[in-house]
PyMOL CGO cylinders between C-alpha atoms (Angstrom):
from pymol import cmd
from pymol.cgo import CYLINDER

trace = [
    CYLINDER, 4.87, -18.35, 46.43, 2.77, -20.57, 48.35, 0.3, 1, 1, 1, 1, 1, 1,
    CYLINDER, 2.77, -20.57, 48.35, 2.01, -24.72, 46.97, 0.3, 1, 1, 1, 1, 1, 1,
    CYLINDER, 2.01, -24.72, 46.97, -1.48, -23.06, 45.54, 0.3, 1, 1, 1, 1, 1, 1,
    CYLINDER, -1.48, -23.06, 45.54, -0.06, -20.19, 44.03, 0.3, 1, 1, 1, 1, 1, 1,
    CYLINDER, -0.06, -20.19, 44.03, 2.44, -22.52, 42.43, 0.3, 1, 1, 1, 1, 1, 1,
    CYLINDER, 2.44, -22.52, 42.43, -0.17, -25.05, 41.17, 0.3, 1, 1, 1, 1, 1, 1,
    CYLINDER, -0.17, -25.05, 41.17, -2.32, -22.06, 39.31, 0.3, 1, 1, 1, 1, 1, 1,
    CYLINDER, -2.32, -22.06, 39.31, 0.32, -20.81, 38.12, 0.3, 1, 1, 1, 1, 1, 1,
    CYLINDER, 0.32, -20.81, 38.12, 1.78, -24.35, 36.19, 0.3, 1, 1, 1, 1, 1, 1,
    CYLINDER, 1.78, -24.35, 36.19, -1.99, -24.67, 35.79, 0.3, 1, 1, 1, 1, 1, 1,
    CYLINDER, -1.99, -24.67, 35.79, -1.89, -21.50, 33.55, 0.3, 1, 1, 1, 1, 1, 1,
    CYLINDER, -1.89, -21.50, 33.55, 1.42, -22.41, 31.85, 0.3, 1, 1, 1, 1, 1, 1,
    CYLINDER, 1.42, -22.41, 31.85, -0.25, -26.07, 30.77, 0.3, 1, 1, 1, 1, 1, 1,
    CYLINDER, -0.25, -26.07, 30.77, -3.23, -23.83, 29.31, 0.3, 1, 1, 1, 1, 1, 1,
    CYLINDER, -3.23, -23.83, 29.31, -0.69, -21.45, 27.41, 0.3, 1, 1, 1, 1, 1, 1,
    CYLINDER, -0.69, -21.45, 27.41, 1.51, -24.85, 26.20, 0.3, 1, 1, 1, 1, 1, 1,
    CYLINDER, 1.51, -24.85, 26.20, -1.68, -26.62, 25.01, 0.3, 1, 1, 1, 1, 1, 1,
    CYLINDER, -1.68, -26.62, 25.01, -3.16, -23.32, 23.30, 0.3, 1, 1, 1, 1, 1, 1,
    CYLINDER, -3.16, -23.32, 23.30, 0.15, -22.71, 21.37, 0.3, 1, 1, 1, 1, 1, 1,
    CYLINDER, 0.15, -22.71, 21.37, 0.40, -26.29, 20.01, 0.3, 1, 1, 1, 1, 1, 1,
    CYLINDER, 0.40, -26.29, 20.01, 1.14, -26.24, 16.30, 0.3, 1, 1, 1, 1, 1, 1,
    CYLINDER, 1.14, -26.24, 16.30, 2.03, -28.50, 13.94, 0.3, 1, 1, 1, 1, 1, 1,
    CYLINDER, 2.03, -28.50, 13.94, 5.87, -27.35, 14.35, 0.3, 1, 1, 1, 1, 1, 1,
    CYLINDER, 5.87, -27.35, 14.35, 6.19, -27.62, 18.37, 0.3, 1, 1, 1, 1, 1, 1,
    CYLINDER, 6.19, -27.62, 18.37, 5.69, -31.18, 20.56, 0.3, 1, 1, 1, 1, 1, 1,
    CYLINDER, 5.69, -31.18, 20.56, 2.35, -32.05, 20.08, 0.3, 1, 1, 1, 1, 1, 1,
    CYLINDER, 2.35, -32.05, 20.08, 1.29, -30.54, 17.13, 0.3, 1, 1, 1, 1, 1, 1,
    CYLINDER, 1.29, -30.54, 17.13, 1.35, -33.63, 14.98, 0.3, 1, 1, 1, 1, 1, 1,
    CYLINDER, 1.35, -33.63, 14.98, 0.40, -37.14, 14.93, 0.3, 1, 1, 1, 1, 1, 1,
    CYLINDER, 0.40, -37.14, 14.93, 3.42, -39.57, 16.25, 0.3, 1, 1, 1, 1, 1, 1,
    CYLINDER, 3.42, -39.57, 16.25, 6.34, -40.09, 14.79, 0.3, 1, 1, 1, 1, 1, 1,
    CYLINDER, 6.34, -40.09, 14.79, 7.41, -43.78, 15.34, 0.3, 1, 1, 1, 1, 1, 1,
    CYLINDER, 7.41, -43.78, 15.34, 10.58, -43.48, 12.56, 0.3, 1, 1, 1, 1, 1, 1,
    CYLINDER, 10.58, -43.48, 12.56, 11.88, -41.05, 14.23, 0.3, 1, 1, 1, 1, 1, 1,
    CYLINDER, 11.88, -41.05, 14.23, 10.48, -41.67, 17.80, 0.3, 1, 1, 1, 1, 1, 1,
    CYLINDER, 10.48, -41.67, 17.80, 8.55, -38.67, 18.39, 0.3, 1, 1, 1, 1, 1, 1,
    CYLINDER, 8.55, -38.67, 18.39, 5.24, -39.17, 20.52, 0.3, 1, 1, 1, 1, 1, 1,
    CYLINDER, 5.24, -39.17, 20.52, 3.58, -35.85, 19.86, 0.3, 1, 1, 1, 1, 1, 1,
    CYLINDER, 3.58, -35.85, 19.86, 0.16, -37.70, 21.09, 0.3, 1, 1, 1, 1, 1, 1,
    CYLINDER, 0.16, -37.70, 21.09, 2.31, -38.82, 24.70, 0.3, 1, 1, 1, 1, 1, 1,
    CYLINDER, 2.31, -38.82, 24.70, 3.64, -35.20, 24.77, 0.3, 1, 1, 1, 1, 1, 1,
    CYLINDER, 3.64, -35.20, 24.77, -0.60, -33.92, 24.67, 0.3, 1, 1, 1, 1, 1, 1,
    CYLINDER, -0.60, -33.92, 24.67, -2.07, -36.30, 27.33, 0.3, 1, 1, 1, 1, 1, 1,
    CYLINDER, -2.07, -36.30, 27.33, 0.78, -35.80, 29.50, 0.3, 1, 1, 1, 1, 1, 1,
    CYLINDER, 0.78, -35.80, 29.50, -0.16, -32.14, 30.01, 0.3, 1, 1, 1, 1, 1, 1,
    CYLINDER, -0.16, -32.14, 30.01, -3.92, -33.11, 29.82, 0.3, 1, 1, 1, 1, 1, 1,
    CYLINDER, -3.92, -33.11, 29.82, -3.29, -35.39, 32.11, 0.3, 1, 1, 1, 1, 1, 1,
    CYLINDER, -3.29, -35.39, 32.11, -1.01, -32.69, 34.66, 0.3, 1, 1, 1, 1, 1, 1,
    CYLINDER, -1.01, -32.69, 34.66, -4.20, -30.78, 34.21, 0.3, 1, 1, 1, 1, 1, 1,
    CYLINDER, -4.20, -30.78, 34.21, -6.82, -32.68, 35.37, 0.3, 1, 1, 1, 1, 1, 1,
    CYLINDER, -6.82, -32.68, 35.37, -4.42, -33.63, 38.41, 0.3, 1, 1, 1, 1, 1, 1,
    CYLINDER, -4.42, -33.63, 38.41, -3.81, -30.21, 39.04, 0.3, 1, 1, 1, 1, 1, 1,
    CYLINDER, -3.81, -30.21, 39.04, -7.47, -29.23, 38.70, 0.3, 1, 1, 1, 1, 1, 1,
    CYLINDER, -7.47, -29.23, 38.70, -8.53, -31.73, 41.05, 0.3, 1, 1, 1, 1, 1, 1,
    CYLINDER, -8.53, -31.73, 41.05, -5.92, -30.86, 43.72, 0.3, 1, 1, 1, 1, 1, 1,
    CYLINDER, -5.92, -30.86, 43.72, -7.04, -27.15, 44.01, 0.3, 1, 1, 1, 1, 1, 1,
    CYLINDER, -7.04, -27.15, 44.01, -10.60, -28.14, 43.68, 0.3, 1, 1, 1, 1, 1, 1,
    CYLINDER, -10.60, -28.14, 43.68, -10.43, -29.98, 46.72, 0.3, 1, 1, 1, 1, 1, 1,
    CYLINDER, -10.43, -29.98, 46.72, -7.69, -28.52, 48.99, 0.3, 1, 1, 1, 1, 1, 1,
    CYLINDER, -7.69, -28.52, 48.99, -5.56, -32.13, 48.27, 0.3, 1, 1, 1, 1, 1, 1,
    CYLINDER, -5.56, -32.13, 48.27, -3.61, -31.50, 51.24, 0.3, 1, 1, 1, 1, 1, 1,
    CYLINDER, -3.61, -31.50, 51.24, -2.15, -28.21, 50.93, 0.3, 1, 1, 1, 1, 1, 1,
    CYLINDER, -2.15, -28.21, 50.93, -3.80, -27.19, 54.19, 0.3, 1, 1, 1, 1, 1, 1,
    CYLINDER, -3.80, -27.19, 54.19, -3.86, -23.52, 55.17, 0.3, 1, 1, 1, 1, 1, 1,
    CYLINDER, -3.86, -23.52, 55.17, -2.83, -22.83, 51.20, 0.3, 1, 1, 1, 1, 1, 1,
    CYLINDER, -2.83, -22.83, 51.20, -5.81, -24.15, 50.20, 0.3, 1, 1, 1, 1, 1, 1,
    CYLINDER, -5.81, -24.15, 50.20, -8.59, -22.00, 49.83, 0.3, 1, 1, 1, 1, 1, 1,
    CYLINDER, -8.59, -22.00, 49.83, -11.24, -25.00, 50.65, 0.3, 1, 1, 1, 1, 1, 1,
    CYLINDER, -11.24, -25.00, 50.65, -9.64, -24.82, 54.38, 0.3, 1, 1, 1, 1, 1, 1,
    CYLINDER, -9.64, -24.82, 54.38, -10.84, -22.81, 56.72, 0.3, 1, 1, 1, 1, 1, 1,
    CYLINDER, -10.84, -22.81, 56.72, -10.34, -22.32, 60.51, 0.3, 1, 1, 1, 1, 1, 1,
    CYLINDER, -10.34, -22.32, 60.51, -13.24, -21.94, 62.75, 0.3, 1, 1, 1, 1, 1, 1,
    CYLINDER, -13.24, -21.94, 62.75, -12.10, -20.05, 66.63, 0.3, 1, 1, 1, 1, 1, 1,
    CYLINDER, -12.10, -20.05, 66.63, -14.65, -19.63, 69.21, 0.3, 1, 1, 1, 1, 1, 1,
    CYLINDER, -14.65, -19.63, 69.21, -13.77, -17.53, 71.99, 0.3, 1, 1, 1, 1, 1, 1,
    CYLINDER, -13.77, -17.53, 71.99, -16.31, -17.52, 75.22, 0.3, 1, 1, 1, 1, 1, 1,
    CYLINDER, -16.31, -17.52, 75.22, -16.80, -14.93, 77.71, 0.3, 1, 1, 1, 1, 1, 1,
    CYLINDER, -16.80, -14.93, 77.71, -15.36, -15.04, 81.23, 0.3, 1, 1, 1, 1, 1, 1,
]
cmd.load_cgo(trace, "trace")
């Protein structure tokens, strides 16, 4: 898998995590302090991964030829 491929495809996975969120997983509930669970951490952490990620294939972010923002250009004359 290429770095672009492998972005979408945590990009999905943080879609599917956030989607299946329920009171009874990480995230599902309001923090925990007592017992020092930070169910609101755990959500903007992968809201967070998310907008990184979304920027990074938006604009190519340096994955060069993975990225499909990068193209070559070849001009070939006559001789």
């Amino acid at each position: 898998m290429s770095d672009f491929e492998n972005l979408k495809a945590r990009r999905s996975a943080i879609y599917a995590e956030l989607a299946a969120l329920t009171t009874g997983k990480a995230g599902g509930n309001a923090n925990q302090k007592d017992v020092g669970i930070d169910h609101v951490g755990y959500k903007k952490g992968l809201y967070d991964e998310l907008r990184e990620i979304n920027g990074i294939l938006q604009d190519g972010g340096g994955l060069g030829a993975d990225s499909p923002n990068v193209f070559e250009i070849v001009s070939e004359g006559w001789t």
